[in-house]
C-alpha positions in Angstrom: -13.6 -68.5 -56.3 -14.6 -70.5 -53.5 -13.3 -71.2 -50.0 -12.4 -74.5 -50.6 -10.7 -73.8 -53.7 -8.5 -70.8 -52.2 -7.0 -73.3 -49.9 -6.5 -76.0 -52.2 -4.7 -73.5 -54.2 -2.7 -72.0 -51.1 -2.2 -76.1 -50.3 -0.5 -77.3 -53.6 1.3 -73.8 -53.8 2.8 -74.4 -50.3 3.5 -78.2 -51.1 5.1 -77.2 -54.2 7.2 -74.3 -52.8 7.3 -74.9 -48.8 10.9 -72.8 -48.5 9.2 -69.6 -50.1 8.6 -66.5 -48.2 4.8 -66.7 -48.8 4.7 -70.5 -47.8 6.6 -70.0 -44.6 5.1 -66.9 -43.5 1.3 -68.6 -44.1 2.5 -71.8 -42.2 4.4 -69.5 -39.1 1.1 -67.0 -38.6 -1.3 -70.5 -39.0 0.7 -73.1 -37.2 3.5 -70.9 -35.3 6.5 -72.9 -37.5 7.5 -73.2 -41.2 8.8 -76.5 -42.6 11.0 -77.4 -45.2 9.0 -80.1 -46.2 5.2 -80.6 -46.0 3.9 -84.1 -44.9 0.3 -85.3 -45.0 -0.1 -84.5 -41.4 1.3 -80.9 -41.8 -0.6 -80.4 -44.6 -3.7 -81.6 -42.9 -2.5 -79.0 -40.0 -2.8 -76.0 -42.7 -6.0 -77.0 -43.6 -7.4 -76.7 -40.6 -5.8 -73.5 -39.9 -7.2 -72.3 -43.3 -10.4 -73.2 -42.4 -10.3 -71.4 -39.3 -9.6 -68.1 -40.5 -12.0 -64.8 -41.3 -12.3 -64.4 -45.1 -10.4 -61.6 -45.4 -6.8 -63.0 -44.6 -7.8 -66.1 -46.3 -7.9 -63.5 -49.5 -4.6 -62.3 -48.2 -3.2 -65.6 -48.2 -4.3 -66.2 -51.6 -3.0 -63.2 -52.7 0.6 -64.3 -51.3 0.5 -66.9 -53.1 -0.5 -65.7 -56.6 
């Protein structure tokens, strides 16, 4: 699977579920907070963040999530 689509997945799995325990841990380590609900300009936030990181813990993100 690509890198884009790993964090389109991790995206719609955090919009969808942005009070679970993998959603609010991905958004604390990339952004430092966790929301209760995700906005376009969070969402753009994680992104970014997802972007950022080494391959590996995008995988471990990805993991989190499925």
């Amino acid at each position: 699977m690509s890198k884009n689509s790993k964090i389109n997945t991790i995206i719609n799995f955090i919009t969808k579920h942005p009070e679970s325990v993998a959603s609010r841990r991905i958004c604390r380590e990339l952004l430092g907070e966790a929301r209760n609900r995700i906005d376009a300009e969070f969402a753009e936030e994680l992104v970014n963040g997802l972007n950022k990181v080494d391959d590996q813990r995008l995988e471990t993100y990805y993991y989190l999530i499925r």
